[in-house]
C-alpha positions in Angstrom: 39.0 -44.7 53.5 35.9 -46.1 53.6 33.2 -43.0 53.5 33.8 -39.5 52.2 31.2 -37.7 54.2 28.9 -40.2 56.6 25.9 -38.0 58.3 24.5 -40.1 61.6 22.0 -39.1 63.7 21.8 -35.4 62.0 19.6 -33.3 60.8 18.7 -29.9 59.3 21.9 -29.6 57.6 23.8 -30.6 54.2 26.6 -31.5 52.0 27.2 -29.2 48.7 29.8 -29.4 46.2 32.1 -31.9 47.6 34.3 -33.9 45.0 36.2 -37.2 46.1 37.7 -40.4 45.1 39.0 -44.0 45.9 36.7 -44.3 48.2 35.2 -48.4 49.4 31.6 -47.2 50.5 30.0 -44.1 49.9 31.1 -41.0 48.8 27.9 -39.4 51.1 25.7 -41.7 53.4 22.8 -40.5 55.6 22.2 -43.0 58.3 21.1 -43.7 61.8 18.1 -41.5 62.7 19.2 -38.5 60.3 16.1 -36.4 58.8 15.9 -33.0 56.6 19.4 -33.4 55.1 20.4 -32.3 51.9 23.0 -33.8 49.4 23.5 -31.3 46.5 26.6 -31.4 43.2 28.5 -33.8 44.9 30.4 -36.3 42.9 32.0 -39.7 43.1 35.1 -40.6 40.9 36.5 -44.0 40.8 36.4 -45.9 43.8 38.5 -48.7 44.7 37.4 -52.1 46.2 36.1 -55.6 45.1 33.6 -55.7 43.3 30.8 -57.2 45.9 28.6 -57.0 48.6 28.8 -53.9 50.9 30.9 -51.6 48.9 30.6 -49.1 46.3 27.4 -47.2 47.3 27.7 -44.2 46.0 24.7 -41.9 47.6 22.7 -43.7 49.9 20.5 -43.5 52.9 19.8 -46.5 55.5 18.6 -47.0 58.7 15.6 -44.7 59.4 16.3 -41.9 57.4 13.9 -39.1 55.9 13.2 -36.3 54.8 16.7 -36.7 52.7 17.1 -34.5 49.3 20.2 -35.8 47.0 19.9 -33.6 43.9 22.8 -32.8 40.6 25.0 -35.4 41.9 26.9 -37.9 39.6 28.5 -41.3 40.3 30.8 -43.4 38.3 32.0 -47.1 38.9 29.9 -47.8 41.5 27.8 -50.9 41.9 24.4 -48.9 43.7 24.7 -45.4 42.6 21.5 -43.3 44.1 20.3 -46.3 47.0 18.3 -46.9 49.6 19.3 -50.1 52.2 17.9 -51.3 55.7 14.5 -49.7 56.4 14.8 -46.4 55.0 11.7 -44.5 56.5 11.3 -41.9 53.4 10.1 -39.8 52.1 13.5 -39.3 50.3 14.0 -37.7 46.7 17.1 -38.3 44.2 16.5 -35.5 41.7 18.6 -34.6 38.5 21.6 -37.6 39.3 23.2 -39.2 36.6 25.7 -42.3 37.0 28.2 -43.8 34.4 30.3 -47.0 34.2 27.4 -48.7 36.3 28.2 -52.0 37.8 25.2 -52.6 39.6 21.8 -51.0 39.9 20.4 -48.1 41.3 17.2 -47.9 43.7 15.9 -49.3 46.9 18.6 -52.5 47.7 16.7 -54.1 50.9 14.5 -54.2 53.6 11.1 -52.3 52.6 12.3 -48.8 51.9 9.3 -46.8 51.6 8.3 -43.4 49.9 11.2 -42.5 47.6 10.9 -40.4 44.2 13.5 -40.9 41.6 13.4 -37.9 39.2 15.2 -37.6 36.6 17.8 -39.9 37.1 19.9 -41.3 34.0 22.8 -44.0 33.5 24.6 -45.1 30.7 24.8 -48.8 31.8 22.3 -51.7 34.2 19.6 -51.0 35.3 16.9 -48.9 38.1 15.0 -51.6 39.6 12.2 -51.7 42.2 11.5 -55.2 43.2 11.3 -58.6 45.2 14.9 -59.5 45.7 13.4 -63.3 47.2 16.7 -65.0 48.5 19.3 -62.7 46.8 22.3 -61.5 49.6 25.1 -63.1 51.5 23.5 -65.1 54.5 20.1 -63.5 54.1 17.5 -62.5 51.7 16.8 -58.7 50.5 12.9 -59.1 50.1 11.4 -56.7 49.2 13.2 -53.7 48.3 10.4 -50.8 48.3 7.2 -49.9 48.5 5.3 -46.4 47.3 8.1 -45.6 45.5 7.9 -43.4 42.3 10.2 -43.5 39.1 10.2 -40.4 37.1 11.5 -39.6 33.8 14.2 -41.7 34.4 16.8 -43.3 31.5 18.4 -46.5 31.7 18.9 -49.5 29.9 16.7 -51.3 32.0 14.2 -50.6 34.2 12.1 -53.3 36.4 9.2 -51.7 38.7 7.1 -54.1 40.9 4.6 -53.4 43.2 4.5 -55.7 46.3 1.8 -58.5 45.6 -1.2 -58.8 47.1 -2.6 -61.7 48.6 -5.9 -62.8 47.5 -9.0 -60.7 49.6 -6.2 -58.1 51.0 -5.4 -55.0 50.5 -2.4 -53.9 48.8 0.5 -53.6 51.0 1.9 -50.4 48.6 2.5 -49.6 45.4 5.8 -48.3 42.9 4.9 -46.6 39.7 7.1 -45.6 36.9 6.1 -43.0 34.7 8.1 -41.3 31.3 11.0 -43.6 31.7 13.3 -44.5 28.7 14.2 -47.9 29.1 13.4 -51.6 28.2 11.0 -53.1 30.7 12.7 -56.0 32.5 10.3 -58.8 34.2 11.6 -59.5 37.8 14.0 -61.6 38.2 12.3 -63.7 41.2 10.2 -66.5 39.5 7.1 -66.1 42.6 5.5 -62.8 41.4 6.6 -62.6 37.2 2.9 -62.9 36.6 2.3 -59.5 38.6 4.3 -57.2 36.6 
């Protein structure tokens, strides 16, 4: 099965206390126009799939969603844990989330997600990361992942947190702050903006 619970196009509703494994994608997405939808103690246990591209997002919203709350929710195995991917419109809020086993990171993935707060969020392994993805992605870059995001009193091994750059005479396009984090800093891993860290 590829989604435990999948919410398209909803809103003014939620998902609480719901359990499940073995699942390739998600074990909750919101996607698809869905707005004022919470995601509360739900938890994914080993999933089963390659390990690549398109798989293994544990909580994540996509596609014009906001207003989204995912709070005391745990993950484990899963390459993005707490994610945002394709335009997410915000504001959305993981609060309290913890993820274990981590094989990939946790934050916005692609495509300008704007106006997420991660509070509180802890993982035993990789990293949170808020960045330029440049070229990274099968058959077409990420960019930029986010913009006005905010990390808070989060806990990882690694943390990277870039605000978009700002081309000389413009105004800044947004800005992503991290503030009480545990975690080494980690310059981005595109070589065009390492200088505006």
């Amino acid at each position: 099965c590829h989604n435990g619970v999948k919410a398209v196009a909803c809103e003014h509703c939620w998902v609480k206390g719901v359990s499940g494994q073995h699942f390739v994608f998600s074990m909750v997405g919101l996607g698809n126009n869905s707005r004022n939808v919470t995601v509360e103690d739900c938890h994914s246990y080993m999933p089963v799939s390659l390990i690549q591209g398109s798989r293994r997002y544990a909580f994540n919203a996509n596609s014009k969603t906001s207003l989204g709350l995912f709070k005391d929710c745990t993950a484990e195995y899963d390459r993005h844990q707490f994610v945002t991917t394709q335009l997410s419109t915000g504001p959305l809020v993981f609060t309290n989330c913890s993820a274990t086993h981590c094989l990939g990171e946790t934050g916005p993935h692609c495509f300008w997600a704007a106006g997420v707060l991660y509070d509180c969020i802890k993982m035993d392994s990789n990293k949170i990361s808020v960045q330029d993805s440049d070229y990274v992605g099968t058959g077409a870059s990420h960019g930029w992942q986010g913009a006005n995001h905010v990390l808070w009193n989060c806990e990882a091994p690694q943390i990277v947190c870039q605000s978009p750059w700002t081309a000389p005479g413009q105004h800044p396009t947004g800005k992503n702050y991290c503030i009480g984090c545990i975690g080494t800093k980690k310059l981005s891993t595109t070589k065009h903006y390492e200088t505006r860290e």
